[in-house]
N, C-alpha and C positions, 0 to 999 in steps of 0.2 A: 373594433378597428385596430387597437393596439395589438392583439392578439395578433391579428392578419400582416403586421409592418415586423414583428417578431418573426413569424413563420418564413416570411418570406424573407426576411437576412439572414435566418437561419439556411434557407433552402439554396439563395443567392452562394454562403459563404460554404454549405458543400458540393454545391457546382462547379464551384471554383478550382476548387481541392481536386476535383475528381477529374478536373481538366489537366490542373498542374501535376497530379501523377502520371500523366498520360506525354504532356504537350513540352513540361518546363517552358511556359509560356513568358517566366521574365527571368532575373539575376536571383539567387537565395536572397542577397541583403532584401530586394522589393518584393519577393513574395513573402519575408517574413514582416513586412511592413505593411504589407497586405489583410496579409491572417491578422497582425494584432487591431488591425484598423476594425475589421469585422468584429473581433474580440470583444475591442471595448464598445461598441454601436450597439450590439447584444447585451453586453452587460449591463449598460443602461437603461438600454428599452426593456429588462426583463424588472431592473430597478425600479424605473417607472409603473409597470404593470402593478409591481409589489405593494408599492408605499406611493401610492397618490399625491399626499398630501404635501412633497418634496418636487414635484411634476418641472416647475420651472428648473429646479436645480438639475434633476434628470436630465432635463432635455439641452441646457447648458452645455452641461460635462459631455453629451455624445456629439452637440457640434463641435466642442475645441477639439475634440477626438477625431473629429472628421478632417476638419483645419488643418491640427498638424500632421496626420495622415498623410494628406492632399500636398501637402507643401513638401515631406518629406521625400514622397514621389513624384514631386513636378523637380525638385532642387536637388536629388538625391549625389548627382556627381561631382558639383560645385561641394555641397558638404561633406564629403568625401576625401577634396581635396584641402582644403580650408579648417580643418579638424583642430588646430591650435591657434584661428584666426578668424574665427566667428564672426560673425555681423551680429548690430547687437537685436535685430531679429529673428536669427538664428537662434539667440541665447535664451528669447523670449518664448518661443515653438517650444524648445528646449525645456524650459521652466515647466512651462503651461504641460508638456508632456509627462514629466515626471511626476504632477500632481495627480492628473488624470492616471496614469497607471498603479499612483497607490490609493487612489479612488474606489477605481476598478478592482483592486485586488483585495478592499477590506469588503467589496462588495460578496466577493468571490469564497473566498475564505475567513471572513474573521477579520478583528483587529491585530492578532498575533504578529502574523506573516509581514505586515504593513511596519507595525511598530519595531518589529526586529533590522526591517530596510531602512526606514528612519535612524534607526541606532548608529547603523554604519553609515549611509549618509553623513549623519551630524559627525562621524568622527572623522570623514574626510574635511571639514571645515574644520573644527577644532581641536584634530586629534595631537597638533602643534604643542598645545599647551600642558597635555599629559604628561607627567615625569616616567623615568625609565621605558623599560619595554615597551609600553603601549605607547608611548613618542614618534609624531610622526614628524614628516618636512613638511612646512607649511608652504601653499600653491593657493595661485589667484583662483580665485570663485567662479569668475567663469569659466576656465580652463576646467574644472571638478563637474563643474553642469552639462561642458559638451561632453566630455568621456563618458557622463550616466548617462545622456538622453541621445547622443547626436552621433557615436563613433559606431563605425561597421567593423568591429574586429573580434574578438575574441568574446570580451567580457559589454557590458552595459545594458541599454534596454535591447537595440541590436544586437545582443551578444549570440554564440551558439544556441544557449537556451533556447532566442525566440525558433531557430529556427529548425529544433529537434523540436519544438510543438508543431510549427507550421509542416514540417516532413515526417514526421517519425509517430508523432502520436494524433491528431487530429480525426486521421482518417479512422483511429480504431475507436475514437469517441463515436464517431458516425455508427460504426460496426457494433458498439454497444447498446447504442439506442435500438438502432436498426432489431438486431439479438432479441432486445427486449420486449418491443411489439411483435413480433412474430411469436411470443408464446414462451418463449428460452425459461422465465421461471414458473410455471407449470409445467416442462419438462425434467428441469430438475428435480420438482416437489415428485414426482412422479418416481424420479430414481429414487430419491430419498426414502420414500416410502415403501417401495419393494425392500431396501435395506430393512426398514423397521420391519418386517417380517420376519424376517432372519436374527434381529439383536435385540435383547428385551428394553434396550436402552431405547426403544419406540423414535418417537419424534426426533429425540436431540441425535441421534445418529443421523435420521434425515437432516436436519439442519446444519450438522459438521459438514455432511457431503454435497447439501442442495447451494449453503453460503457460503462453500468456498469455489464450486464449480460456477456459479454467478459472481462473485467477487475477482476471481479470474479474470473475466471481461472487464468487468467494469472499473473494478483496482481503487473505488472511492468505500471508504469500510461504511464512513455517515448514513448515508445514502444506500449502500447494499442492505443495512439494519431493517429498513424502511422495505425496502423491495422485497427482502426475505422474511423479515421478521415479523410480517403482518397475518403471517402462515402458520409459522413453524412456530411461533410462541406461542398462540395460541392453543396449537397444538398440544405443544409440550404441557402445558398450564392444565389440560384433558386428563391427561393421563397422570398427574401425580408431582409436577415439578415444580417447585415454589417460583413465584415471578420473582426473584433476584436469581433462583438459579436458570432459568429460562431466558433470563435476560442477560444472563454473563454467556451462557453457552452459544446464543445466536450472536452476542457482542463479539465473540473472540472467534467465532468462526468465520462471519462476515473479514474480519480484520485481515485475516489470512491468504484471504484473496489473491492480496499484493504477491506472498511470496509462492507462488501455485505455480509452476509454469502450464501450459505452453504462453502465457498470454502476460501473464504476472503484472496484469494491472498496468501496462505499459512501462512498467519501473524499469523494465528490461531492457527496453527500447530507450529510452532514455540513460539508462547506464552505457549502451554500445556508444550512444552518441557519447557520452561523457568520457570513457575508457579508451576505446577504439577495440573492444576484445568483441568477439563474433557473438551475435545472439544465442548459434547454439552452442555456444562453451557457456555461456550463463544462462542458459534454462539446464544443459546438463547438471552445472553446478549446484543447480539448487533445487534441485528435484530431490535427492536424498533428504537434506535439510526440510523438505515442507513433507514429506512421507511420513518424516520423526514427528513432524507436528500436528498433523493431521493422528498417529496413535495416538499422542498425548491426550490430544480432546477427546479422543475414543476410549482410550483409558477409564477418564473421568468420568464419561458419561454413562457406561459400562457401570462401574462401580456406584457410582449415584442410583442409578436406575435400582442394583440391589439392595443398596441400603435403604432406599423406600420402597422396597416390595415391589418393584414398577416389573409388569409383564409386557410379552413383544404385543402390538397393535393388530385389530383386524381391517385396517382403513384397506378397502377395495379397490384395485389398480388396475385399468384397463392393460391389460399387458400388450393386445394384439395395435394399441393406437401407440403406445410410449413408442412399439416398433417402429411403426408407420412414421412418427415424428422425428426420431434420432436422427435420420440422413439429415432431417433441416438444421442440426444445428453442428454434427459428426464434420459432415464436408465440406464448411466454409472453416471450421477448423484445424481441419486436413491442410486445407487449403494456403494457412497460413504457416503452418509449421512445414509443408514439403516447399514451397517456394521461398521461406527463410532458408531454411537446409541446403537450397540453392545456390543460396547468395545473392537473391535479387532482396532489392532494400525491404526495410517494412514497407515504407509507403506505396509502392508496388504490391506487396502481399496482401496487406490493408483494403488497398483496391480491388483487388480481387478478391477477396473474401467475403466485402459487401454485394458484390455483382452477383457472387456464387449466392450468397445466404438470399436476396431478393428473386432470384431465379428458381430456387430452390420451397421458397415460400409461397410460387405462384399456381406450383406443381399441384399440390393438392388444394380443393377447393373448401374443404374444411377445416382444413389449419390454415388458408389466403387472409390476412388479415386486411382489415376494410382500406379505403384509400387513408381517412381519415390517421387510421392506425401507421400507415406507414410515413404521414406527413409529421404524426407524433413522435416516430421515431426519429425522423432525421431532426427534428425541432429539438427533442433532448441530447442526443447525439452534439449537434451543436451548441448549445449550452453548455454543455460539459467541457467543449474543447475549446470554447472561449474563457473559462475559466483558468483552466491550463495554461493556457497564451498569457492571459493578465500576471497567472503565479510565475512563469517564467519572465518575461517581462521584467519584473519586479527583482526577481533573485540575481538577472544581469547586474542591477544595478546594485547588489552586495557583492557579487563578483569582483565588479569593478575597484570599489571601493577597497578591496583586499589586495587587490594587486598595485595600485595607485601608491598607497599606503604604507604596504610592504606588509601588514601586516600577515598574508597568506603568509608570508615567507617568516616571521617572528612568532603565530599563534603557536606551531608544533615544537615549536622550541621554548617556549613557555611552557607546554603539558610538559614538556620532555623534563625540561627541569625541575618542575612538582615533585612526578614522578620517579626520576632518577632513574636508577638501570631495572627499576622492576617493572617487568611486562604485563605483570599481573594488575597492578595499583594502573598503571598506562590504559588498559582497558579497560578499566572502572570507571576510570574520569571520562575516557572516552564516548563511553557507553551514557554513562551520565549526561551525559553534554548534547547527544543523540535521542536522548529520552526528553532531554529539557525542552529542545531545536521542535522535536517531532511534536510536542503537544499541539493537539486542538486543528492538526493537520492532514490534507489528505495523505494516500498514502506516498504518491508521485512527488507533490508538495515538499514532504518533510526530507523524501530521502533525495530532492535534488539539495535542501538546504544542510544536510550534514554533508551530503557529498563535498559540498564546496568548501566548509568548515571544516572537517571531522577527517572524511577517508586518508586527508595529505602527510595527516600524525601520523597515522599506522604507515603509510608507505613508507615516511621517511626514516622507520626502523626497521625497515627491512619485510614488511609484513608483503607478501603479494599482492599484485594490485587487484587482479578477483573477490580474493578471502577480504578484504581491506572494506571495497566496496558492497559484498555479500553481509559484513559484519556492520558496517553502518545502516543498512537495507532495511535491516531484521531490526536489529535494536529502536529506529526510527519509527516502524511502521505499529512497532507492538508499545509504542507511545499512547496511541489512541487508548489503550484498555487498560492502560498505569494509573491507578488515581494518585492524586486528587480531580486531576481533567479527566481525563477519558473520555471523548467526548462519544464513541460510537456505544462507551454502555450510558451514557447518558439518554441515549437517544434509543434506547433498549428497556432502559428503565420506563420511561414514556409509554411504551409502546406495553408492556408489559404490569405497568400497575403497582412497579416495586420501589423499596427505595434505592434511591441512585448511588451512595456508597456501596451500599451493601452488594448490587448489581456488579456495580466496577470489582468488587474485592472478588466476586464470583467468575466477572470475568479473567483477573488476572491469573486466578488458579488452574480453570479451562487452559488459558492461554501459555500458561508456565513456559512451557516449549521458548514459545516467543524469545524470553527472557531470558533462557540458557543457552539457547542455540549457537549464537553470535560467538560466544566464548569457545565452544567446539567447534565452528569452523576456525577460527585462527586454533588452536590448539592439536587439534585432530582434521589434516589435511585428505583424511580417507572419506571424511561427507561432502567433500566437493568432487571427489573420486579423482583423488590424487594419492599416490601410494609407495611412499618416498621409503618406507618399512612394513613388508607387508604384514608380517607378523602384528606391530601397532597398531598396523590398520585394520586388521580381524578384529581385534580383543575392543578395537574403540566403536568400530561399528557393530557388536554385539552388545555393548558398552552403552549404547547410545538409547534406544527404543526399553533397556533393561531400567535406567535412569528413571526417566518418564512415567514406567510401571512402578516403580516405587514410591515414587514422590507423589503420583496421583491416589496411591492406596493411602498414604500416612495422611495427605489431605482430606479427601475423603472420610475417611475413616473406613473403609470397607476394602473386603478383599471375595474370601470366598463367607464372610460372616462382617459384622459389625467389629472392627477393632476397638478396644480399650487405650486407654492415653500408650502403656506400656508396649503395645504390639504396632502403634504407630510411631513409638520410638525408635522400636526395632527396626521394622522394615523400612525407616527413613535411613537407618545407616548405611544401608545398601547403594542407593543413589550416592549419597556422601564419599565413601569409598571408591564407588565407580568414577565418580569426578574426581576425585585427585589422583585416580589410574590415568584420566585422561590428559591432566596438568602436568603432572611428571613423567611419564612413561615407566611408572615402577610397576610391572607386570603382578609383584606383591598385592598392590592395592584393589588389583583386577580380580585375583584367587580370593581375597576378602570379602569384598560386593557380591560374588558370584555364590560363593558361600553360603552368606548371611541369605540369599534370599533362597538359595535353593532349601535350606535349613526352614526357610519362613515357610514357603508356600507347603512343605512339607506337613509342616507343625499346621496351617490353617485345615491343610485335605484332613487330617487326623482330627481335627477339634471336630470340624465341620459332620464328617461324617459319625462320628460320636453323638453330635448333639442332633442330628438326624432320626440314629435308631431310639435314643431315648425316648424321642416324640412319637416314636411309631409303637412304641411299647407302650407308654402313655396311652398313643389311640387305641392299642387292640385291647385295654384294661377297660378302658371306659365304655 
């Protein structure tokens, strides 16, 4: 029965959606009062499904959920008006709502997310009593309680946030689920595996390309792990690859998702809402950057593969059905990227995409998935974007609390002073701080919470607002696979048998990319393909994928042979070099890197084929 009260607020809450892209049936502020209403009803009832034995308190928390809902949209204009003159039932709604959305949000995500809202919360009541910087002006309590729960403006639970979930991302959670019961990860396993024909790096080349074209859509790394990983590790595990490296390479590829365009996990969408810059200047922008990362894993995986003897795979691929399926999944993504390019909104494009991909799915009767299948779809679809709604929700009211405060306006002046005039130490800390925010978070999650903390440093030294936001993006998202958290190789390790450090350490090697990216786009403005010097901007994007290959060889240890500690000294100098061509613009540093490696791969062809004819002389002796 609870099953069936889930499905159907699931189905009720993207009916709704699908009206409101069509109809704008109320005001933004009540349709994002709308969405969080269904939000949090969802997140309880799925709570309840979970954990029985909490049932009364479940079902509590989704009536006050309803209550202040219901009140907020019977009372909406009166509170509106009255925003620093509350009734003291207002202030109670008010209350009552802010519990229930950090309710909902540790439901959703974790304690993290919640306990970092709480932080700021509490420094809006007592941030009075802190000396220097962190000093704030102390404000009546209730006046702190309407701005987080009750005001329609910028920042709070109302704030933008709710309402780039309820417009902007919602519908592509539908579009994801949807994706997903129609077959989308047996389509990819299907590409993937034609690659492994082609790369002896077998499986894990499938997996770079099946977990990051799924992750794409879905943009949650946790949870991609699980959907891909139940495949492609095993897989990998077949053919020769230890479960920690099996389970770092599907960790860090799932991760990646976020930064893939055309879709990028919705981050994208959410970034336009946050920035105001066009969706396609940031899937352009970050198309180079995820190309670099996408070699890097290949790199790795490449080179692993030969250092354990690993041969390409004979796994058998329907080729003439993978044909047959592509348009189902090619044209709803067409779909999305040529009416973006448009200028018609996501949620527009979203809408149609799901219409296209269901129309498209009915087409053939072999790939028609059951009714059931498509009722699953929209069920997890909405799941996912009710979770969304709670994380934004929740992030308004750190918003808030930043701006109240003053503190938005004091934090970057804080680093600024740490750091002093060096740009370099500036992005360290930033990054740090990105890395810290991002733990234990999706990928949408963490990079709207450094957005709000994090991106406004780099602006206010001049850094572009793009690069600013692309460099928070990245650094945030590749949090997941930093240990000591990590939580998507945690959940790789799981799935794979290994241990969970050692998984994470595997993963962050895979992932390196991840890690250094962020730095080259503020530094080297030619990966966002911007080319202020063109010359700099050849040498850095030759510079860039050259980097990668060496740092994945010296880890590794392999190249065209097994390197020794001395050869993986060597050719780690090369990346080294190259990066501080790309830090300074001293074209010097670039002629070194290039050098050292053209000299390495030289010196390996010559080893290599040496220790070749030996063996063959060897064999024709014996």
């Amino acid at each position: 029965m609870l099953d069936v009260v889930i499905l159907v607020s699931a189905l009720a809450m993207a009916v709704y959606h699908f009206a409101y892209a069509q109809l704008l049936i109320q005001g933004c502020a009540l349709n994002a009062n709308t969405h969080l209403g269904f939000a949090l009803v969802i997140i309880f009832l799925t709570a309840l499904r979970d954990t029985r034995k909490r049932w009364v308190l479940w079902l509590l928390l989704a009536l006050a959920a309803i209550v202040c809902i219901a009140y907020v949209q019977v009372f909406y204009l009166d509170l509106a008006f009255r925003i620093s003159d509350n009734t003291y039932l207002d202030i109670a709604i008010g209350i009552t709502l802010i519990i229930v959305c950090l309710i909902a949000c540790v439901r959703a995500v974790g304690i993290i997310l919640p306990a970092i809202a709480g932080l700021f919360i509490a420094y809006c009541f007592f941030g009075y009593l802190l000396p220097g910087l962190l000093h704030s002006q102390q404000m009546p309590w209730e006046l702190i309680v309407s701005r987080l729960s009750l005001s329609f403006g910028i920042a709070g639970i109302y704030g933008y946030l709710l309402s780039i979930s309820a417009t902007y991302v919602f519908l592509f959670m539908i579009f994801a689920g949807l994706i997903s019961a129609t077959g989308a990860v047996e389509f990819f396993a299907g590409i993937g595996n034609l690659i492994s024909h082609r790369f002896r790096a077998g499986p894990a080349m499938a997996a770079v390309v099946t977990s990051g074209m799924v992750g794409s859509v879905t943009g949650i790394p946790g949870p991609n792990v699980m959907i891909t990983g139940s495949f492609t590790i095993p897989a990998m595990k077949r053919v020769g690859y230890t479960a920690e490296q099996a389970g770092g390479i599907e960790s860090a590829s799932s991760t990646s998702g976020v930064i893939i365009p055309p879709v990028m996990g919705v981050a994208a969408f959410i970034m336009v809402g946050f920035t105001g810059i066009a969706y396609k200047d940031i899937c352009i922008a970050a198309f180079v950057p995820a190309l670099f990362y996408l070699v890097s894993a290949g790199c790795y995986t490449i080179f692993q593969a030969g250092r354990m003897k690993i041969t390409t795979t004979t796994v058998k691929v329907d080729k003439r059905e993978l044909m047959l399926r592509a348009p189902l999944f090619i044209i709803p993504l067409l779909v999305i990227i040529v009416l973006l390019l448009m200028d018609y909104s996501p949620m527009i494009a979203s809408f149609w995409a799901c219409i296209a991909l269901i129309i498209m799915s009915l087409i053939r009767p072999k790939a028609r998935p059951s009714l059931s299948g498509y009722l699953e779809g929209f069920r997890n679809g909405a799941e996912m974007g009710a979770k969304v709604g709670t994380i934004c929700a929740t992030l308004g009211m750190v918003i808030v609390t930043m701006t109240m405060t003053g503190l938005g306006i004091r934090l970057p002046g804080i680093v600024a002073t740490v750091a002093g005039d060096n740009l370099l130490l500036l992005l360290v800390l930033t990054w740090a701080a990105c890395i810290l925010l991002g733990c234990g978070l999706p990928g949408s999650a963490a990079y709207l919470l450094v957005a709000i903390t994090c991106a406004p440093i780099l602006v206010k030294i001049g850094i572009p607002l793009l690069q600013a936001h692309l460099f928070v993006l990245f650094a945030s998202t590749f949090a997941n696979i930093t240990p000591p958290v990590a939580i998507s190789a945690m959940i790789a390790a799981q799935l794979a048998g290994g241990s969970y450090m050692k998984t994470a350490v595997q993963a962050a090697m895979v992932g390196i990319a991840g890690f250094v990216l962020p730095f080259m786009i503020i530094f080297s403005p030619s990966l966002v393909l911007d080319f202020p010097e063109p010359l700099l901007a050849a040498t850095s994007l030759i510079a860039c994928p050259l980097i990668f290959l060496g740092l994945q060889a010296s880890f590794v240890g392999y190249f065209t042979k097994r390197l020794n500690s001395v050869e993986r000294t060597i050719i780690l100098l090369s990346p080294i070099a190259l990066m501080l061509h790309i830090y300074t613009a001293n074209f010097v540093w670039f002629a070194v890197g290039l050098a050292i490696l053209v000299v390495f791969i030289l010196w390996q062809i010559r080893i290599t084929r040496r220790e070749s004819q030996k063996l063959s002389i060897e064999g024709a002796t014996t």
